[in-house]
N, C-alpha and C positions, 0 to 999 in steps of 0.2 A: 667768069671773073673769079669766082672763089676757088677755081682749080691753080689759077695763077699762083692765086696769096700764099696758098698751101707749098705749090712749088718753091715759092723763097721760102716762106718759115721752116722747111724740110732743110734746103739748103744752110740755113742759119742754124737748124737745131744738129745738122750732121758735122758742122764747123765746131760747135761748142763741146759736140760728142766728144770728136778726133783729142782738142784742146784736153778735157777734163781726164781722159785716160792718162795720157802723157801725166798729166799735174796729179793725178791718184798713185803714181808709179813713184814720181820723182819725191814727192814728200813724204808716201807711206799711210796717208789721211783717209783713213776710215769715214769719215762722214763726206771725205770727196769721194768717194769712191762708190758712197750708196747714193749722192748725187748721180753722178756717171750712170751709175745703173739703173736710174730712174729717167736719164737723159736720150738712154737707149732706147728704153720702151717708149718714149713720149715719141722717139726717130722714128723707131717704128710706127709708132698710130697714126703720126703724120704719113708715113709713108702708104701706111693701109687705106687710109683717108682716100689718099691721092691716087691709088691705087685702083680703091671701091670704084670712084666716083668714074673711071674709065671702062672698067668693065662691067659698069650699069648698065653703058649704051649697048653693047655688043648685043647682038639678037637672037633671042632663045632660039635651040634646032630642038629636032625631034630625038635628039640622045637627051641634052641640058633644055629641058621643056621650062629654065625658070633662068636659062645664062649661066652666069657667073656670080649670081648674087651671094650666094652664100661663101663665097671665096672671104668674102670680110669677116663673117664668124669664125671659119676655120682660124685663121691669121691672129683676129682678135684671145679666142680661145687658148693659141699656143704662148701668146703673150703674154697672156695673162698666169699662165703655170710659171713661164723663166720668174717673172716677175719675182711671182709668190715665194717661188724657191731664193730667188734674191734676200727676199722680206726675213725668211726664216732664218738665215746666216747670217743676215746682219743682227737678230736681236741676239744672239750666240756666241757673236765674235763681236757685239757691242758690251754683253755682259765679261765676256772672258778680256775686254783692256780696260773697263772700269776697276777690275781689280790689279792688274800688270799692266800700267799704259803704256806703249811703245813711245820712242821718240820720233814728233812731228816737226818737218818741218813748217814753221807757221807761217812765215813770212811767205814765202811760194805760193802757201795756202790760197793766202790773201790776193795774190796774183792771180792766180788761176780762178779762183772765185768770182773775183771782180771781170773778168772776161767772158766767166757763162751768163753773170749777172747782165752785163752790157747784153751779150748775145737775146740773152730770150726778152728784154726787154725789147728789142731793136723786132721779136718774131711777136710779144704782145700788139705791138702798132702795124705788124704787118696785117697780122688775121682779124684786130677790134673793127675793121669795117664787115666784114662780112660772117662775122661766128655766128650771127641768125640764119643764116644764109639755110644750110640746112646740119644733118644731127652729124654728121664727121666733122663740117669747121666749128660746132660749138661746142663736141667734144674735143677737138683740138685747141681751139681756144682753153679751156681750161686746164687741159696739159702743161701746156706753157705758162698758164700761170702759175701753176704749182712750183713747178721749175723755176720759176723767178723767185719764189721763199724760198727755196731747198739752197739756190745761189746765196742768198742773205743768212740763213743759216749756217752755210760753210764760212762766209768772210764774219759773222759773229763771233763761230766757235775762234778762228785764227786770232781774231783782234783778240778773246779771253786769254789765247793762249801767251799771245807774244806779250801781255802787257804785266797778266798773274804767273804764268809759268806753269797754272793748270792743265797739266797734258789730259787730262781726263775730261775736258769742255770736248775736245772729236769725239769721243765715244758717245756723249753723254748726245749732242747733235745727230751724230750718225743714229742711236736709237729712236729719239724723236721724228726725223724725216723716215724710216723705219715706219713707227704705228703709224704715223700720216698714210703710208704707201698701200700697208697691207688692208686695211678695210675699201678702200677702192677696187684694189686687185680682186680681193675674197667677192664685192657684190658684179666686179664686170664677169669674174671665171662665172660664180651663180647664174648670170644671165644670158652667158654665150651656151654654157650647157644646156639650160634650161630649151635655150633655140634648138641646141642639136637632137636637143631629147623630146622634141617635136611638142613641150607642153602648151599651155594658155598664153596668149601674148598676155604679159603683164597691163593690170588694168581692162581688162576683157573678164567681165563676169557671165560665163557663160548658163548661171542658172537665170540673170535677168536677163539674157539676149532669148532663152526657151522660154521665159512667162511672157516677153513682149510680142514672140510669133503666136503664140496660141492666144493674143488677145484681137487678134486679126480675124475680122469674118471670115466664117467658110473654114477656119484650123482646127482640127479634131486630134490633132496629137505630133507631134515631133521628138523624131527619133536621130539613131545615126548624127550625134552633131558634135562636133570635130572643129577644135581652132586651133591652128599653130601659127608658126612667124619663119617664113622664107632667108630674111635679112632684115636688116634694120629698115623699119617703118613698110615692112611686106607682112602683115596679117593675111590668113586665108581662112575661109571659113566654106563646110559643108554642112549638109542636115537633108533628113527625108523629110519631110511633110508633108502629113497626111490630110486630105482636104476631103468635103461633102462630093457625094459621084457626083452631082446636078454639075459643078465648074467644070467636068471633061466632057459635060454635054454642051453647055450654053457659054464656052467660051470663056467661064470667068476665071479660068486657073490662069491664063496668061498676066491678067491683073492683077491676079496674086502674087507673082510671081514679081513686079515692079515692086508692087510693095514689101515685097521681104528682101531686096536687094538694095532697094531704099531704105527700110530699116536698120540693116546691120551697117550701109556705109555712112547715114547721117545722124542715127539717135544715138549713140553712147560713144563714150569718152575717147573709143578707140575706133578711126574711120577702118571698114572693113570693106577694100573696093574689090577686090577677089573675092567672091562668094560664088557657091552653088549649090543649087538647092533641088533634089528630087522630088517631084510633086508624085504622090499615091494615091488612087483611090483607095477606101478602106476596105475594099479586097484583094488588095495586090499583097498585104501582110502575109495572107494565107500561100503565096508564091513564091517568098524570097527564103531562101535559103543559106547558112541557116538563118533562124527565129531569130530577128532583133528588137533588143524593148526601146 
């Protein structure tokens, strides 16, 4: 169902796309035009969205042992650079017509404004039933809301301009939807790297995930322990643990073994359902190669 909603609100937000170039062209409107370019990238996430959510299904082989998952960071990551690089020209070429303002056409403005406004409103009501659904329609979901101020900002500055004659309300708009843009851009790039660079999932404190195994009976030390994030809401997690010889005598490592995969996917903030864990006796340390603490 929620792939549905995405499919129109895609289609909605690639009409209002097409619409705002045309209207960034024809009036010369710098604050339509970092609309526009913020209309893009929202196309795109919607498109990533709808994208992700298909080649979820697809079934990992023995070359892609995880799919296609990570297809959504890559995508998310490149978009997040255009973006940035958007963000950075516009506060550049928002300070350089604060002082020399071009002439706007405002009236156009208004038009064209008023039709992305219609537009993403009409893709608010598309995706408000399902943006819990999961983290793409609720990241999309706020896409489009942004997009619906960035529209009321454009038909703001127009009505400032055509009523004062202030050519300097576009500039002044374009900067504002500008800081709005780049600190989201700056924490999504932060956290698509962050994936690629194989770190901690966010919210994964991996020194409490190592005091709660060593508080398990039978745990003498854990090593080797490793958590990164596949894709969005794919946490993995590995670790040696090293247990008493008596559990590889009397059976008890396999219970150990629920209970530390039950650990890491139910006690903290971040479910971790991929886990693996090497059970050691505490003389298998003296066989691995090389030495790990």
């Amino acid at each position: 169902m929620h792939r549905s909603r995405l499919s129109i609100a895609l289609g909605i937000s690639a009409t209002i796309l097409v619409s705002q170039i045309i209207g960034a062209i024809w009036t010369g409107s710098l604050a339509l035009l970092v609309d526009t370019a913020h209309v893009l990238t929202d196309t795109g996430g919607l498109a990533i969205a709808l994208l992700a959510a298909r080649l979820a299904q697809r079934p990992a082989t023995s070359r892609r042992t995880w799919g296609l998952r990570r297809t959504e960071v890559l995508a998310a990551t490149a978009q997040a650079s255009v973006l940035l690089a958007v963000g950075l020209y516009v506060l550049v070429e928002g300070v350089h017509r604060l002082v020399r303002p071009p002439e706007v056409a405002s009236a156009e403005m208004i038009v064209f404004g008023a039709v992305g406004l219609v537009g993403n409103v009409a893709a608010v009501v598309v995706l408000a039933g399902s943006r819990r659904a999961t983290f793409t329609t609720r990241a999309a979901f706020l896409e489009v809301v942004n997009d619906t101020l960035g529209s009321l900002a454009v038909i703001l500055a127009a009505v400032v301009m055509a009523l004062t004659g202030w050519a300097r309300a576009d500039a002044v708009v374009a900067l504002l939807i500008g800081l709005l843009i780049l600190p989201r851009t700056v924490s999504l790039l932060r956290e698509t790297v962050n994936v690629l660079l194989e770190s901690t999932p966010r919210g994964l404190d991996l020194d409490a995930v190592r005091g709660h195994i060593l508080e398990l009976p039978h745990v003498r030390a854990v090593h080797d322990l490793h958590a990164s994030q596949i894709a969005t809401g794919l946490p993995v997690l590995t670790a040696h643990v090293v247990l008493d010889d008596d559990c590889f005598r009397d059976g008890h490592a396999l219970d150990l073994l629920d209970q530390l995969q039950t650990c890491v996917a139910e006690h903290f903030d971040v479910s971790v359902e991929h886990s693996t864990f090497q059970l050691e006796p505490s003389t298998h340390r003296d066989h691995e190669y090389p030495p790990h603490d």
